[in-house]
C-alpha positions in Angstrom: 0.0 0.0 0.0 1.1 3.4 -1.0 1.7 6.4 0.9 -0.1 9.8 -1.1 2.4 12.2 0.6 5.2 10.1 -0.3 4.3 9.0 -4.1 5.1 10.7 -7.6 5.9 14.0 -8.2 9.8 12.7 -8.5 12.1 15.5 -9.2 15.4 16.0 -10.4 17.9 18.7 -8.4 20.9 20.3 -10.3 23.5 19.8 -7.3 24.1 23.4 -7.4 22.7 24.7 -4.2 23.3 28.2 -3.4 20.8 31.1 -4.0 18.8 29.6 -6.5 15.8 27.2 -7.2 17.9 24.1 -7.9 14.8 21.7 -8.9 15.4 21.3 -12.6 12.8 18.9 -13.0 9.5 17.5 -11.2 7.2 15.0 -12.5 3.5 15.2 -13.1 3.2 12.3 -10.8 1.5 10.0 -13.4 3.0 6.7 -14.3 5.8 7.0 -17.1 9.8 7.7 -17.6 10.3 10.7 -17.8 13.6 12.5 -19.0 15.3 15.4 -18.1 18.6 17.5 -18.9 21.0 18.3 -16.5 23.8 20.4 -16.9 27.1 18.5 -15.9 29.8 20.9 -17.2 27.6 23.6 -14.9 27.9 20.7 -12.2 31.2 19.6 -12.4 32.7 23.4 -12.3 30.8 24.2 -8.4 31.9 20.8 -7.0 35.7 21.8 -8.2 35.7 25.3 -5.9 32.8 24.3 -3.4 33.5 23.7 0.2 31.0 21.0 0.0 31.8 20.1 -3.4 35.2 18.0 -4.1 38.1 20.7 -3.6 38.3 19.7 0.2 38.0 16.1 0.1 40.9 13.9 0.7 39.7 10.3 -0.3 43.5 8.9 0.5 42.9 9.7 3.7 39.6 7.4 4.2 42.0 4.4 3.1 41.3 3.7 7.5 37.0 3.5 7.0 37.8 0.1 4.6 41.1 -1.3 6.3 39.7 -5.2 7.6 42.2 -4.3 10.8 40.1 -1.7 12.1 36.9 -2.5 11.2 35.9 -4.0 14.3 36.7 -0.7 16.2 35.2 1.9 14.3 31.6 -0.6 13.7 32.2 -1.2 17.4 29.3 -0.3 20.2 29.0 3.1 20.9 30.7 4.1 24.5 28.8 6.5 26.5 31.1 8.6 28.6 
């Protein structure tokens, strides 16, 4: 069973996120495939500079979050102090 506040109406957001409608697309809701454009060059270019974009991320440094050693610990039980 569906939920009415929860069904159709998908929508399609251009990642860009700062002082601007960013909804690029939304669905009529009725059954279908819909198709949309979404500007990646447009994308691409905030995530370079953003601070929430890729410019400040340091994937080499996650290297710890998939080590098997340490697993254990860091999916461990939460310790209340």
């Amino acid at each position: 069973m569906g939920h009415p506040d929860c069904n159709g109406h998908s929508t399609l957001f251009d990642g860009v996120p700062w002082g601007r409608d960013i909804c690029v697309f939304e669905a009529s809701g009725e059954p279908g495939v819909y198709i949309a454009d979404l500007d990646l060059d447009s994308l691409r270019k905030h995530r370079s500079g953003d601070i929430m974009g890729d410019k400040f991320r340091h994937p080499e440094r996650y290297d710890i979050l998939a080590d098997e050693n340490v697993r254990g610990i860091i999916a461990g039980e939460f310790v209340h102090w």
